[in-house]
N, C-alpha and C positions, 0 to 999 in steps of 0.2 A: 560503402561500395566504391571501388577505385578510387582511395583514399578523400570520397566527400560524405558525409552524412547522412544517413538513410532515415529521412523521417525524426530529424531529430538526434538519432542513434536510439531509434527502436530495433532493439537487438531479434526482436521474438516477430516484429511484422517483416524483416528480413528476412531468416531462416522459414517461414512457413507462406512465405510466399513467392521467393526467387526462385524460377524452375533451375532443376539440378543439373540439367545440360548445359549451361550458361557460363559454370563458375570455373577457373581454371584452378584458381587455389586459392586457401584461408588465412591469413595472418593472425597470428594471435600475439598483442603488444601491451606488457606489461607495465606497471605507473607510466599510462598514455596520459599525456602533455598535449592540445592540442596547439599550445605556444612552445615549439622548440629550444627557445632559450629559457623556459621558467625548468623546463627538467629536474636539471642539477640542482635548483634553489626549495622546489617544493616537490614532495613526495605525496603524490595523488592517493596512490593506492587503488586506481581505475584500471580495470582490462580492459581493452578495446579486440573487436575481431573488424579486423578490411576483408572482405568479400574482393576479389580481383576476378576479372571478368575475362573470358577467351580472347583472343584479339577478334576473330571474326564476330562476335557479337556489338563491337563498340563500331559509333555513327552506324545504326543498325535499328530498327525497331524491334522490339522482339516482345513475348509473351506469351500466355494462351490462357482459352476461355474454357468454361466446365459447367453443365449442366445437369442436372438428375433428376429426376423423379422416382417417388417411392408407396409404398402402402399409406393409407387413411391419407392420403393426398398430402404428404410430405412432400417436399422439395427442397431443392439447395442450387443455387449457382452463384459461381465466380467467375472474374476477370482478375486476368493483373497484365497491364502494360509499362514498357519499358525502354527505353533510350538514354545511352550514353554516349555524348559525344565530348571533342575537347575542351567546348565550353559551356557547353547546354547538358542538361540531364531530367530528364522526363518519368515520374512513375507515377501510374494509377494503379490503385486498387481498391476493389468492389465486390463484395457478397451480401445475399440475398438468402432466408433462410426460416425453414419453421421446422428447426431441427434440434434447435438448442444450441446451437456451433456458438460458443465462445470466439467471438473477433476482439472486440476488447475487452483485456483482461485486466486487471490488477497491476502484472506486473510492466502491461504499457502504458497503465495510466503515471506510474513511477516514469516511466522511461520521458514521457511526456513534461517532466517537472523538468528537466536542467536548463533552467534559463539561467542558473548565476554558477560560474566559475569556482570549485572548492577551494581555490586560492582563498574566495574571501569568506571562507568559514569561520578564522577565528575571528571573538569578537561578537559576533551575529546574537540577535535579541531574541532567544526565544521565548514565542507565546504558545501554550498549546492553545489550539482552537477546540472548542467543544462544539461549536454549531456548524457554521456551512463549510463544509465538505464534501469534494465534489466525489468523493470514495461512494458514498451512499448512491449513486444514481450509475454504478457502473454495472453492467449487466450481470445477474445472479448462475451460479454453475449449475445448482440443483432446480428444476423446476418442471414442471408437470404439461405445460402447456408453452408454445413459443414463438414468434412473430418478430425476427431482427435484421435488420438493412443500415449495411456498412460502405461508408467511402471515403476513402482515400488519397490523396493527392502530395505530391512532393516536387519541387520544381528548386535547379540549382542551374544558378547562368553568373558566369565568367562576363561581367564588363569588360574589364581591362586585366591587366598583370598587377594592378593592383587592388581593384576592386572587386568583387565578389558580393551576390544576391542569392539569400536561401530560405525556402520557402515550403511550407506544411499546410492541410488543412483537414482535418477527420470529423467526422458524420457519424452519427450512429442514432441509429431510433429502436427503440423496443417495447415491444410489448408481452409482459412475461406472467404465467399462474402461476403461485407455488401454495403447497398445501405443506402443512407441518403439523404437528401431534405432541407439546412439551411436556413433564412434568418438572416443576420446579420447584427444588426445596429453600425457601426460606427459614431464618432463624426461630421461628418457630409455628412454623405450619407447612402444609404442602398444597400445590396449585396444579391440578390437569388443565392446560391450556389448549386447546386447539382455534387452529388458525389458517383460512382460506386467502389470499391475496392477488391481486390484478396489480400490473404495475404498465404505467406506460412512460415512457422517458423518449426524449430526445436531448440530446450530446452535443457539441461544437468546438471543438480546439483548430484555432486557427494561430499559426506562430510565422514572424518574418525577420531574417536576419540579414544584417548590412556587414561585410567586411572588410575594412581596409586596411592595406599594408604597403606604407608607403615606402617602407624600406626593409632589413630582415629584423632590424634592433627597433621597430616600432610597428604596434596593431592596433585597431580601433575596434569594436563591436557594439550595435547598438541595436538591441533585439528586443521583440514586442511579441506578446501572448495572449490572447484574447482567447476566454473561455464562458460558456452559455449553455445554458441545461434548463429544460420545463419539464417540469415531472408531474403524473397523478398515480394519487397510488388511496385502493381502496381496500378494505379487510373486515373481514367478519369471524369475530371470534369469541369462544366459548372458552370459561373460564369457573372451573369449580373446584372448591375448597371443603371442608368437613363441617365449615356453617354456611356458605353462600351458594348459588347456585346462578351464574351472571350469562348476560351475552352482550355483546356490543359490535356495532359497525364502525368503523374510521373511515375516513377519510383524510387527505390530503394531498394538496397543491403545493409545489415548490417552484419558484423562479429565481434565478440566479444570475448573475454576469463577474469576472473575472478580467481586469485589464493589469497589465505587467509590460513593466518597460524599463530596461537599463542599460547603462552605459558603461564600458567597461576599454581601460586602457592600458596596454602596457607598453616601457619602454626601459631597452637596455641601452643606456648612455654610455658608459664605457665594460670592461670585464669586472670593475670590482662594484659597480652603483647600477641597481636595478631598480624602478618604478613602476607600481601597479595602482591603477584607483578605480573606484567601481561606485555608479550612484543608479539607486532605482527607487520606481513608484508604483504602488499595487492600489488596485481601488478594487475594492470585493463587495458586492453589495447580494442580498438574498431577501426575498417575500415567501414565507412559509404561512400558507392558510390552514387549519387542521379543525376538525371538527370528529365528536363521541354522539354518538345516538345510543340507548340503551333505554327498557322498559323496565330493568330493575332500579331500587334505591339504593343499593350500596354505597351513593358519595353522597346519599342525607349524612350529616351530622360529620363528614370526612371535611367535607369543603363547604360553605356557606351559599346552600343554593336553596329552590324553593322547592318542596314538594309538586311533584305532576304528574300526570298521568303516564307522561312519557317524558322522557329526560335526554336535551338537547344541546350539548356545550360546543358552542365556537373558540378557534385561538387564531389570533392574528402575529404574526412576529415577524420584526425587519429587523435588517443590521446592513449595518454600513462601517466598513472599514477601510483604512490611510495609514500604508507605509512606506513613511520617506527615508531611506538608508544611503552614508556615504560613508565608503571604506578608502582610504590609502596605506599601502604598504612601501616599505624603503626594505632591500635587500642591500648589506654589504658584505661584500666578500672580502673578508681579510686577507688569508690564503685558501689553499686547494682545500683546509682541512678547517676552516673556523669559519663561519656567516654570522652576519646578526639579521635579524629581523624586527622591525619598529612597525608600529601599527596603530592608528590614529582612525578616529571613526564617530559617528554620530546616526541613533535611530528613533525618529519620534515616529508613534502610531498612535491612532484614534479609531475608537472603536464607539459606535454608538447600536444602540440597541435597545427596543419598543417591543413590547409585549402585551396583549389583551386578551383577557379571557371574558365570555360574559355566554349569562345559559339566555336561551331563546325559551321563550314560555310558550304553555298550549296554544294562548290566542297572539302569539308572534311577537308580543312587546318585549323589551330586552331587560335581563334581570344585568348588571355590572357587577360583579361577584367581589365582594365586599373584601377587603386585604391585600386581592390581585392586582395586575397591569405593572408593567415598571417601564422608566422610560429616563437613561442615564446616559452618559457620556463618560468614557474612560480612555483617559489619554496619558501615554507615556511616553518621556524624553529619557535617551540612555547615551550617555557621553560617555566614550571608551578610549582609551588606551593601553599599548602592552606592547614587550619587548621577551625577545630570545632569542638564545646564545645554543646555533647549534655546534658540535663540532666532534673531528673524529679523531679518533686514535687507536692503531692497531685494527681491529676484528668489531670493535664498538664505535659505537655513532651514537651520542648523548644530543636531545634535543632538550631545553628548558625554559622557561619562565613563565608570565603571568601577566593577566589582563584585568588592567583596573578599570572599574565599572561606577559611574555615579547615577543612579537614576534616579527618577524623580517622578514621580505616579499622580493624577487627582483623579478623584471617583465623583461625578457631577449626577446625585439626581435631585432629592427633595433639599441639599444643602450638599455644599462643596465638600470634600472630605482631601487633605493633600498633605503628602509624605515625600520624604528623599533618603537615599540612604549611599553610603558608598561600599560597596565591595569590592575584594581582592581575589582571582581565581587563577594556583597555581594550574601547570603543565607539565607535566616531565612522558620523558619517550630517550627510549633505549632500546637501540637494537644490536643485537650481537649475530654476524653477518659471518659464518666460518667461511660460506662461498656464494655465489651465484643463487645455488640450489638448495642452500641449507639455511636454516635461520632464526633466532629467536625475535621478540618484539614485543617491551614491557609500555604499556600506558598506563598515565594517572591522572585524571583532569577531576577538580572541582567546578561542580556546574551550575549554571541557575535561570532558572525557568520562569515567568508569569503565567496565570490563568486570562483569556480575553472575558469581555466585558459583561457573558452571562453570571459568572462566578462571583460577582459582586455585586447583583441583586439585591434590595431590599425590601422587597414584596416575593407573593407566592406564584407560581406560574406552575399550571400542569405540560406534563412529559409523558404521560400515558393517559388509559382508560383508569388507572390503578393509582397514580404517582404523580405527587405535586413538587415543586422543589423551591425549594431559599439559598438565595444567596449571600455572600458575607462581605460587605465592603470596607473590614478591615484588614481581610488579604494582603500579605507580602508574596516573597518572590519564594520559592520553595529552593533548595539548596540539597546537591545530592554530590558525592563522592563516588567516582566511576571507577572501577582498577581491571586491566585487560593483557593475558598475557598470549600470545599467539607463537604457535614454532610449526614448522611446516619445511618440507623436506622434499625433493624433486630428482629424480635420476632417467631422461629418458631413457639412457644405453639399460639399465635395470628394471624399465618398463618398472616405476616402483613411484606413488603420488602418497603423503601422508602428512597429515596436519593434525595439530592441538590446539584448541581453544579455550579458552577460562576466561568470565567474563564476573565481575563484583559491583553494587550498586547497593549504597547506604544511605539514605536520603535524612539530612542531617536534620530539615524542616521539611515537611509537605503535610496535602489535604489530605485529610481521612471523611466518609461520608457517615453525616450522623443522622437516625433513622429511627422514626416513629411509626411504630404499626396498628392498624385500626383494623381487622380483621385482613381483607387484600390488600388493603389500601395503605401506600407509605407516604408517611412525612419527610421526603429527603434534604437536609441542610449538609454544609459545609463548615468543616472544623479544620483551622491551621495547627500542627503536635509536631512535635518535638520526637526526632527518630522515629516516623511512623512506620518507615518496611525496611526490608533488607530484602534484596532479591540477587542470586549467582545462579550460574549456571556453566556446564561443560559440554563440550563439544568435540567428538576425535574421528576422523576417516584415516584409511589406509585400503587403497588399491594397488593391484599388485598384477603386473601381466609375468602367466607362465608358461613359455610355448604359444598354442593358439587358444589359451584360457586366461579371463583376467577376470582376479577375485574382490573382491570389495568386502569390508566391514566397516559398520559404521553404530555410532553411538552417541546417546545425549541425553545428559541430565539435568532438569533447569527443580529450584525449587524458591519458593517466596514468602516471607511472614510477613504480615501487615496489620494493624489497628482499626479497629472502625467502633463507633459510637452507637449501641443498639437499646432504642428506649432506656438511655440514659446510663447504660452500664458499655463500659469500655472492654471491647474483646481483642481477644488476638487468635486471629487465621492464617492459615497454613495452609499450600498448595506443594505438591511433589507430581512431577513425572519423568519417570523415564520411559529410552524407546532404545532399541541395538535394532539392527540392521542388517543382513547377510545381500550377498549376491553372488554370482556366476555367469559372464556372458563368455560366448564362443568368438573366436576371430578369423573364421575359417573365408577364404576368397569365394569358392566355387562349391559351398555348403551351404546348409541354414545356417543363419545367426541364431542365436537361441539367447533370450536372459531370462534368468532364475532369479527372483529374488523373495526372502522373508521378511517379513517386520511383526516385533511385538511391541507394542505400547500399553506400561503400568502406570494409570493413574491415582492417588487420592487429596482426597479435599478434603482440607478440614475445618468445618464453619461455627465455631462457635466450641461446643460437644457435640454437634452431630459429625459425623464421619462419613465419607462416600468415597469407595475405591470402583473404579472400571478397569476392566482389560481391552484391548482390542490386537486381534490378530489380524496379518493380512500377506498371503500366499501371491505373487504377481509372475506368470509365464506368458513370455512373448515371444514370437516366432516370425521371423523374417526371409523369404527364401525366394528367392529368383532360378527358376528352373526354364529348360525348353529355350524358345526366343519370344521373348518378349514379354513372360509370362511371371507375377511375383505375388507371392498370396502372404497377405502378414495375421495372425491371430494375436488378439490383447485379452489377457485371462486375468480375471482376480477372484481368490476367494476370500471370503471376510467373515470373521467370528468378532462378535461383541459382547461382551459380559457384564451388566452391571448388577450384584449383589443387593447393592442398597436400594433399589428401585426395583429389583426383580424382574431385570430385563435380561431378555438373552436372544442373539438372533444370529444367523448365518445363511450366508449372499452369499452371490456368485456373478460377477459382472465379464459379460465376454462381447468382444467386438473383431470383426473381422473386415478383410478389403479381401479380393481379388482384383488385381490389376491386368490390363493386358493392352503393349503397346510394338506393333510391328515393327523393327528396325529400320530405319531412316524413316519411317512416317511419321506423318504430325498429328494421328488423330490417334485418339486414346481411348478405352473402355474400362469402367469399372463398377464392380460389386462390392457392396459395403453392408452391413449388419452392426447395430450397434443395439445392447444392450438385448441380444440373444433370444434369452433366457425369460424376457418380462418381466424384472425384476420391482418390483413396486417401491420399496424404502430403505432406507438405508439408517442408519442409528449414527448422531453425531453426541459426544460430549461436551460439554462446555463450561467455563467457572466466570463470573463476578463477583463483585467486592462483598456481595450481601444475596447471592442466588448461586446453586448447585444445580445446574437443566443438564437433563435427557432428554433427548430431541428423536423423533422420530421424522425424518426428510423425505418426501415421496418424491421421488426422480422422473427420469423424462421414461415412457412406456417403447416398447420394439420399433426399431427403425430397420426398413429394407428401401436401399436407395441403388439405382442403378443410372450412375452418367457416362457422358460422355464428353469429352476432352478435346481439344486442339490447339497446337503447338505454335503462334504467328514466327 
């Protein structure tokens, strides 16, 4: 917002929270640089939108608050406050809500991640993480029952002309029901699951940035992220098979913290010598307590416990994680049309990670479950370097080379385990540029990946009521071949947007999960194979304005083969879907807006020999209309067909929401009517695929809301 950062560059708490009267006009800036002189050196590939603000809104307070009330004692209110001045910039915001209102979502928990610069992406060590993750504790969309309280705060102050202080802090607490209805097909049986669930979470993202610019060819940034979440979350659920007939309670605790700090430099010394360096430290640390209650015996003879009357398993797990990263980059500029690029770097991480299971007996005394618990240390150094030669000629822009990678891994639990290896990972990018607005854009990168420190376990540890799992501490680095072709096409004066996407991925080494079945109950280990999947997939839009109509079509196909290990015979699965897309919106000034849109999605799955195809349709009419003064009524219509043959499901919804708005000219106060969810519609049908499970999910949604606030404008 007038070119300083809103929260980060949370795109979506901008847009759904700055009143519309405020803004004078939009910027929209393409590969956005927030360091001016790396522009021409690095190609981000980022959109940025600048929100610019009226001038009589700036040294200004401004905002407004919103209230409602509705049936079964529903409610909803918001604030959001706001100041922009020369060197000060002020925003709160705050909602309050047992509505189901999505305040954080997904895609700000992303928006929330950019604390390190894509300058220094190449090079970078990736680990997947399989355990703490702060995704699992962000507020759920479907849910039946809802209790959520958000806040917000952002604060930007001008020191001097060279310094500069930027500052974030978000809140979130929740407490959410959700009910679900699965069946799931395994490789060779099927499971009716049902499942009631309480969750209660509290959230914390706190970020502070320092920046200084002591001249225009030098910047300094040293920015720090603190993030912290306590979660409980309890569940009861029914689970039957063609020989079992189960139930069980969960529980579990999760405590988490999150510290991130880096340093980040750059300096342009003359036009042909550019310097960038960048060094940080994460410390992630997580307490997961979980506990199974169940009166059935289904884990006699699965897991080595005792017979009891009632059957009681604890798990305790910690992890602690350290990574320390330093990047340096050398740009030179030959001429206008040749760079090189050098890059020098170093990332050690340590992952440490404790695991207990043990069953609590009728008369309390503790059984240690004989096999389990693991408690290791895994630590890896990765020494890097790599150079490339970009440069252009004519209509093409060739970018190329490769980053040499030495690492060096030990796995520490009952006895030292320690490897090194070196590899070489080509690059290549070519872009064929005819104009501005037209363009092609070929990629090639060989990649390579570690697993952290659960995946090389040598004991058993359970992961469900059903599922134990082992890990393998002879793991390497898995190694995949990426290929990405993109063309995309722009004409405003032809009101005409259109892009192709082709994405390829051949994973030269990776895991496949090998699996032992005992009735419900799986044995899950890990197996390093040779070519275990291949996954592509396409992608094409074309929008087209004609008159005061603009059409859309759109389309995608992604499909994936992959290996897995099932009681000792090695299969191969198959996943296909596609979806096509239609639409129609109007662009009329002083009409209704109207959009039309269709979608069909063709799924099938193929596990093993069984087979499972779904369809799902979905009808979407929206209505937007500003009539009279002051008066705007919007309707949001969906209707939904779901098909699945192999399960013998078949269902059709109907989801409608509406507002009525009404706000007198030059007044500040506001009134509105709102309906969500009409119709009472109870559940909706979700699909879903895993490496070793085919679910039909039946989701019960939130029940009819009728909310009536009201508004004012500070």
């Amino acid at each position: 917002m007038d070119n300083k950062k809103f929260f980060g560059g949370g795109t979506k708490l901008g847009v759904d929270n700055i009143p519309a009267n405020v803004i004078d006009n939009i910027e929209v800036i393409e590969n956005y640089s927030e360091i001016a002189f790396m522009k021409n050196l690095v190609d981000s590939g980022e959109t940025a939108m600048n929100i610019n603000l009226k001038e009589d809104k700036k040294n200004f307070v401004f905002g407004d608050v919103e209230a409602g009330k509705g049936n079964r004692n529903f409610y909803r209110t918001h604030a959001n406050l706001f100041y922009y001045g020369k060197k000060t910039t002020f925003n709160l915001i705050g909602n309050l809500n047992n509505t189901s209102d999505q305040v954080l979502t997904y895609k700000q928990y992303f928006d929330f991640q950019g604390n390190v610069s894509q300058i220094f992406n190449k090079g970078k060590t990736v680990i997947n993480n399989s355990l703490n993750d702060f995704m699992q504790f962000i507020e759920k969309e479907d849910v039946i029952k809802s209790n959520r309280k958000f806040g917000a705060l952002n604060i930007n102050q001008e020191i001097n002309n060279k310094m500069n202080i930027s500052s974030y802090g978000i809140f979130s607490k929740t407490k959410d029901n959700a009910l679900n209805e699965t069946i799931n097909q395994y490789n060779n049986f099927t499971e009716n699951s049902n499942y009631e669930s309480i969750n209660h979470n509290d959230f914390y993202v706190g970020n502070i940035q320092l920046s200084y610019f002591p001249n225009l060819k030098n910047k300094v940034y040293l920015k720090t992220q603190i993030k912290s979440t306590s979660n409980n979350y309890s569940e009861d659920n029914k689970s039957i098979t063609p020989t079992t007939n189960s139930s069980f309670f969960n529980q579990k605790t999760a405590n988490a913290t999150y510290f991130f700090q880096t340093l980040e430099w750059y300096k342009k010394s003359s036009n042909k010598n550019t310097y960038t360096f960048m060094s940080n430290l994460l410390l992630d640390n997580s307490a997961i307590n979980k506990q199974w209650l169940t009166p059935d015996n289904t884990l006699v003879g699965f897991i080595p416990i005792s017979e009891q009357e009632n059957y009681n398993l604890k798990q305790f797990k910690r992890t602690k994680n350290l990574n320390f990263e330093n990047n340096f980059n050398y740009y030179k500029v030959i001429n206008k049309n040749n760079h090189l690029k050098t890059i020098l770097g170093n990332t050690y991480i340590r992952n440490k990670f404790i695991s207990q299971d043990v069953q609590v007996l009728d008369n309390n005394l503790i059984n240690n479950i004989n096999g389990f618990n693991n408690n290791l240390i895994f630590k890896l150094n990765d020494f890097f370097i790599g150079q490339y030669y970009k440069f252009r000629t004519g209509k093409f822009t060739f970018n190329q080379g490769a980053m040499w990678h030495f690492y060096n891994w030990e796995v520490d639990q009952e006895s030292i385990l320690s490897k090194h290896k070196n590899i070489i990972l080509p690059e290549v990018s070519i872009l064929l540029e005819f104009n501005k607005s037209k363009k092609i854009k070929l990629n090639y990168n060989l990649k390579s990946s570690f697993s952290d420190a659960v995946n090389y376990t040598n004991k058993n540890m359970l992961t469900s009521y059903n599922s134990a799992y082992f890990g393998n501490q002879n793991l390497e680095n898995e190694l995949y071949h990426t290929l990405s072709i993109n063309y995309s096409r722009f004409s405003l004066f032809k009101g005409l947007r259109f892009y192709l996407m082709g994405n390829y991925i051949k994973q030269v080494k990776g895991f496949i999960n090998k699996i032992q079945y005992q009735n419900i109950n799986q044995n899950v280990s890990i197996l390093m194979l040779d070519n275990p999947q291949n996954r592509w997939w396409f992608k094409g839009n074309i929008r087209k304005k004609i008159g005061n109509f603009k059409y859309g079509f759109e389309l995608h196909y992604n499909t994936s083969s992959y290996k897995q290990n099932v009681n000792d015979n090695l299969q191969n699965n198959k996943n296909n879907m596609f979806t096509y897309k239609t639409s129609i919106s109007t662009l009329y000034d002083e009409f209704p807006s109207v959009d039309l849109e269709f979608k069909q999605v063709f799924g099938e799955y193929l596990l093993n020999d069984i087979s499972s195809k779904f369809r799902a349709d979905q009808f979407i009419a929206n209505l937007d209309y500003s009539f009279f003064k002051g008066l705007n009524v919007k309707i949001d219509f969906s209707l939904n067909y779901y098909s699945n043959k192999s399960f013998n499901q078949k269902n059709t919804y109907n989801i409608t929401n509406s507002t009525l708005f009404y706000r007198k000219e030059n007044s500040p106060w506001s009134f509105k009517l709102e309906s969500n969810n009409i119709f009472d519609i109870k559940f909706k049908n979700q699909y879903s695929f895993s490496n070793y499970v085919i679910s039909d999910s039946k989701t019960y949604i939130f029940p009819r809301v009728f909310l009536f606030s009201i508004g004012y404008n500070l």
